[in-house]
C-alpha positions in Angstrom: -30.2 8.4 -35.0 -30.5 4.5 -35.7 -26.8 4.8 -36.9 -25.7 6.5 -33.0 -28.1 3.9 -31.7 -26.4 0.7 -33.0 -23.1 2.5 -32.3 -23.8 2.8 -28.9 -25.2 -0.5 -28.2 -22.2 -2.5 -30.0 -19.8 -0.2 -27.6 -22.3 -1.4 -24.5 -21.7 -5.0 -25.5 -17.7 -5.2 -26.1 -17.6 -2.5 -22.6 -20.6 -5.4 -21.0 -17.9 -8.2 -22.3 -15.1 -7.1 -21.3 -16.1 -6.7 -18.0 -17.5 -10.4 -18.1 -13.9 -11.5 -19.1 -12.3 -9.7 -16.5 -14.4 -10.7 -13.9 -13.8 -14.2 -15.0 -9.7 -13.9 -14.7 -9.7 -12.3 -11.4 -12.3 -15.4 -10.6 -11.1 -18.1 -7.9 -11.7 -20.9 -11.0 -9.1 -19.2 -13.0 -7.0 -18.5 -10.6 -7.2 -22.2 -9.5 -3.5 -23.3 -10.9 -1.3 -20.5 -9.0 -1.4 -22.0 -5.1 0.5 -18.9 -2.6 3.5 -20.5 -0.7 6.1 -18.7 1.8 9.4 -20.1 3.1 11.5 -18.4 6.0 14.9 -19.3 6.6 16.1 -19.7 10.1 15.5 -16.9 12.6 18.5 -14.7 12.9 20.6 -17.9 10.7 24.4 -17.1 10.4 24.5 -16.8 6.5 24.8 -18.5 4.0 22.0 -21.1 4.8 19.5 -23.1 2.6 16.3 -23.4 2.7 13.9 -26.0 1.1 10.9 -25.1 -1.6 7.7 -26.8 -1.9 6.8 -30.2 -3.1 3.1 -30.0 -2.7 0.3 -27.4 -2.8 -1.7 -27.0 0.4 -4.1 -29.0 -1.2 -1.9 -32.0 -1.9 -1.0 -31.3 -5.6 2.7 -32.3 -6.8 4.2 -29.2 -7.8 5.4 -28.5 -11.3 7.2 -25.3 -10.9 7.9 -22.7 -8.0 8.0 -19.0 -8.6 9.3 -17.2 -5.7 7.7 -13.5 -6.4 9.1 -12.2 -3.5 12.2 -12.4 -1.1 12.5 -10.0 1.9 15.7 -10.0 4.1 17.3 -8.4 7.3 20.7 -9.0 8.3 22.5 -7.8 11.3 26.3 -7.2 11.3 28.8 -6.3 14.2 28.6 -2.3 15.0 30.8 -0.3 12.5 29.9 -2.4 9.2 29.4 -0.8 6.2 28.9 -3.0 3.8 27.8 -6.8 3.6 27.4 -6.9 -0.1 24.4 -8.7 -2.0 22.4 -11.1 -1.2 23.3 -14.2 -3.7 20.7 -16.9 -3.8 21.0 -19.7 -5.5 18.8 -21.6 -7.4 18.1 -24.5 -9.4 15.5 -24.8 -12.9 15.1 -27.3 -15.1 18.7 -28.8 -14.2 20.5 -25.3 -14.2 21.9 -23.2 -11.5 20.5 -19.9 -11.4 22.6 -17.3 -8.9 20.4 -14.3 -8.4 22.3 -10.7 -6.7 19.7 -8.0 -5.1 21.3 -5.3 -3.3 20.6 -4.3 0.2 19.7 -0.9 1.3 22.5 1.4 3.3 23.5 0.1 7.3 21.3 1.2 10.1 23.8 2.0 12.6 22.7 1.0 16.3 25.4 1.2 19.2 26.0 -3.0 19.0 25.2 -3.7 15.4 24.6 -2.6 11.7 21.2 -3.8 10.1 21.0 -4.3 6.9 17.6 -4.5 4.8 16.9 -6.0 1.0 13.1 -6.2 0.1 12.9 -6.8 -3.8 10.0 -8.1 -6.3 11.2 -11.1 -8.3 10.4 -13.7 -10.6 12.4 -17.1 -10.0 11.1 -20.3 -11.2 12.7 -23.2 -9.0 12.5 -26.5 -9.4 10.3 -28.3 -6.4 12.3 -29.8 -3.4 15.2 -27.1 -4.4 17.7 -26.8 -2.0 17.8 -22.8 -1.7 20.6 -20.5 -0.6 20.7 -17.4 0.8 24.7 -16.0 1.3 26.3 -12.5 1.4 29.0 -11.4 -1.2 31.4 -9.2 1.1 31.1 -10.6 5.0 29.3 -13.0 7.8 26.1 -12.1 9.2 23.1 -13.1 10.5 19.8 -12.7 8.5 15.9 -13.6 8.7 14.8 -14.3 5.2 11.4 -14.6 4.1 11.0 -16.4 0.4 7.3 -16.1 -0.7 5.3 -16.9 -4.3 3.4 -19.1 -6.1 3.3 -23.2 -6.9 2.0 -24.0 -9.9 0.5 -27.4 -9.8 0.9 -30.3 -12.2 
């Protein structure tokens, strides 16, 4: 009985410290370093265009690196298109271009356009001050893109 005892209160402590531990990462203090940023490029913006990244956190902080986590797009293209390509956006890290394709989903034919959607997770790191852009592999367009991440500070 002492034996299923001790058993069970070593299992209540790594259970009780484990908790503690997650509690702690998901805590604001250890979260401190990762500061949420998003950029949007110009409403309804013939393509390609650029768009700058953060410099600073919203607290002041020189950045050391920007992830962008996230980029969202929607592009409209004269009735009748069917394809616009990819997206290519262009990046810069640690002195290297970085040229990133995600693939939009099938036209949305309306009776004066074609929309064309890309939503898609990522994990860019971009130097800060980056000169972004956002162009289509096949034709011209106009798109609303939305860039959003983290900064990590210095």
């Amino acid at each position: 009985m002492k034996q299923t005892c001790k058993l069970f209160q070593m299992a209540a402590g790594i259970a009780l410290g484990a908790a503690v531990l997650a509690a702690f990462c998901a805590s604001p203090a250890a979260a401190a370093d990762k500061h949420a940023f998003m950029v949007q490029g110009p409403l309804n913006g013939p393509a390609p265009f650029n768009v700058t990244m953060p410099t600073t956190t919203e607290d002041g902080k020189p950045v050391k690196t920007v992830i962008i986590d996230f980029v969202t797009a929607d592009c409209e293209a004269p009735a009748g298109t069917v394809l616009v390509g990819s997206a290519q956006i262009t990046t810069q890290f640690q002195g290297q271009n970085g040229f990133y394709h995600l693939a939009f989903t099938p036209g949305q034919q309306f009776p004066n356009s074609t929309d064309f959607v890309m939503t898609q997770q990522t994990m860019m790191p971009t130097d800060p001050g980056t000169i972004v852009n956002f162009g289509l592999t096949a034709t011209s367009s106009t798109c609303t893109v939305v860039y959003s991440g983290h900064l990590i500070a210095k």
